[in-house]
C-alpha positions in Angstrom: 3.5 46.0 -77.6 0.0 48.3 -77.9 -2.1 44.4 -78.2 -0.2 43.2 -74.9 -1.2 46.6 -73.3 -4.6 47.1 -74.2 -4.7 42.8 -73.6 -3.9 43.5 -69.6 -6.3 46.6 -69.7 -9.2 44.3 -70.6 -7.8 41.9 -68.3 -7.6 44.3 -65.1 -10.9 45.8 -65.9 -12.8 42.6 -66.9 -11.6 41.5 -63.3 -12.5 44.6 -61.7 -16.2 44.0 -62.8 -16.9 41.5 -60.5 -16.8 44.0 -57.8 -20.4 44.6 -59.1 -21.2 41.3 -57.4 -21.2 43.8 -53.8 -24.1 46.4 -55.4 -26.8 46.3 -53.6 -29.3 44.8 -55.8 -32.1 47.4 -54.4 -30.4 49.5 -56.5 -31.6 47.9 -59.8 -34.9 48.1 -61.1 -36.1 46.4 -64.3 -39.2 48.9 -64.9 -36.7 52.3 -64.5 -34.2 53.6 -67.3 -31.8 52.1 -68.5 -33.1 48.5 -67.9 -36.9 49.0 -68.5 -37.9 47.7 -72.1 -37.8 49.7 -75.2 -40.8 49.9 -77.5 -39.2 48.8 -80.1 -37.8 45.8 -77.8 -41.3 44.8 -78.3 -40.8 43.0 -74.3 -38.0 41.3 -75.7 -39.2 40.0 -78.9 -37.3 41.9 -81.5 -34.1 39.7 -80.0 -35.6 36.8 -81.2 -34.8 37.8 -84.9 -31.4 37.2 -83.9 -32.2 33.4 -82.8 -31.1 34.6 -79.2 -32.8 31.8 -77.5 -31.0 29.2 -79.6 -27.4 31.2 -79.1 -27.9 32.3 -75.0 -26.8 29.2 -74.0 -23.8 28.4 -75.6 -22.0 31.4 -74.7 -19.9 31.3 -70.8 -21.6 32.8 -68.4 -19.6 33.8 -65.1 -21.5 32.6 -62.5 -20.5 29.3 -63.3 -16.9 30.3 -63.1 -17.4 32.7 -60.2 -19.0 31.3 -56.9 -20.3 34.1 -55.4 -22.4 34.9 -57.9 -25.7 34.0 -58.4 -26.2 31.3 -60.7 -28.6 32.2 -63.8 -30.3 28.6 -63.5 -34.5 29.0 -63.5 -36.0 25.9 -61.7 -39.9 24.4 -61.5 -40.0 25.0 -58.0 -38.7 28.9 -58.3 -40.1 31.1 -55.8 -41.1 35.1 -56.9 -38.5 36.5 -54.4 -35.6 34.0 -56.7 -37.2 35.2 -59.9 -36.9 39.2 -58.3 -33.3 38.3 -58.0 -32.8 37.0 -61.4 -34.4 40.0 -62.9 -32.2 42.2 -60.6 -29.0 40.1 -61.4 -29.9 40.8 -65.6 -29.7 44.7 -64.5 -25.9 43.8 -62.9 -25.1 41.9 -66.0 -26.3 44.9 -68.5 -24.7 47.3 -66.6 -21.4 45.4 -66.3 -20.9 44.9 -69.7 -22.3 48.4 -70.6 -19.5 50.0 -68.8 -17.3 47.5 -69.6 -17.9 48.1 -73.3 -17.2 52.2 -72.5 -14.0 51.3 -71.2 -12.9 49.1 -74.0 -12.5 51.9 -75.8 -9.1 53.2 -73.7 -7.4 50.7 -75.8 -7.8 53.4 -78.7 -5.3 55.7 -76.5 -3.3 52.4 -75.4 -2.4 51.5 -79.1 -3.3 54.2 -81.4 -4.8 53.2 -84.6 -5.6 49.2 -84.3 -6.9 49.7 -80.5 -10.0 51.1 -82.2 -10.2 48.0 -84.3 -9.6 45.6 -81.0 -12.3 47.8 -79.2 -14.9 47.3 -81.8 -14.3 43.5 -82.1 -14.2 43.0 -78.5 -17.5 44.7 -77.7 -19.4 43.4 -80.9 -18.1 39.7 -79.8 -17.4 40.0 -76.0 -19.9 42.3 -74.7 -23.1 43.5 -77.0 -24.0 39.8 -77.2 -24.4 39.6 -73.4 -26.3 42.7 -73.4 -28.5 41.2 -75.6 -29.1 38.3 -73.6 -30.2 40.3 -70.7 -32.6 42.8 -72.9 -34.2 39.9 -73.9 -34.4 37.6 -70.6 -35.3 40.4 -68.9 -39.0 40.9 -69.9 -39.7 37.1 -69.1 -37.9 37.0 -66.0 -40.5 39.7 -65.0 -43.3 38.3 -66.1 -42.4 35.1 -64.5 -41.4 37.3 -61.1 -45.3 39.1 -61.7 -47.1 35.6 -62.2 -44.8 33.5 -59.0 -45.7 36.8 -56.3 -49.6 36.7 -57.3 -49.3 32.9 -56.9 -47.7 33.1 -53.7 -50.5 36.0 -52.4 -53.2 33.5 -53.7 -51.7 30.8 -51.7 -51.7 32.8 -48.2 -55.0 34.4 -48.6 -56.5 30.5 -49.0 
């Protein structure tokens, strides 16, 4: 009965999440704590030890599920105020399944002894691999935000 209870308690709070879709995305900065990069991130690069860019992909992302969210896609003819948004929607996506992972862990009071099992198996499988992802998008999302905006302020100065 415990893996059917702490089941609909991932369920309810994994659907709760995509209340973050109404945050403000002013709110999220990718140069502020938590979301700025580590040092030891090296911008992103120490994810590529774990092959993230030939995983990323392969894993379901929810804004292909979910309409009103902003789909992750990055396009030739981007503009910097779409890349800002992409670097503000990888902030969401970190935070969601930061807290997300936090909460998993009220399984361990749902179903004493194996919830704590189920809680570390579902965040090493359903949510540190997504934070990943966004840790090391993040850094050239930015870079690709930086490079579009002095483009575009270029363009209106000619």
């Amino acid at each position: 009965m415990g893996f059917w209870h702490c089941a609909l308690y991932l369920a309810v709070i994994g659907l709760a999440s995509s209340a973050a879709a109404l945050l403000p995305r002013r709110w999220f900065h990718a140069d502020r704590f938590p979301f700025r990069p580590q040092r030891w991130e090296h911008e992103g690069k120490i994810y590529e030890k774990l092959a993230v860019q030939r995983w990323k992909d392969k894993l379901p992302d929810m804004s292909r599920f979910l309409p009103w969210l902003t789909q992750k896609q990055v396009s030739a003819s981007i503009s910097a105020a779409q890349a800002e948004r992409l670097v503000q929607e990888t902030c969401v996506a970190e935070l969601v399944h930061d807290i997300l992972a936090i909460l998993t862990f009220g399984c361990v009071w749902i179903w004493p002894g194996w919830g704590l099992w189920l809680s570390i198996a579902y965040v090493l499988i359903g949510h540190l691999p997504y934070i990943v992802i966004q840790r090391y998008n993040r850094p050239r999302l930015a870079r690709m935000h930086a490079l579009l905006k002095a483009r575009e302020e270029r363009a209106k100065q000619e």
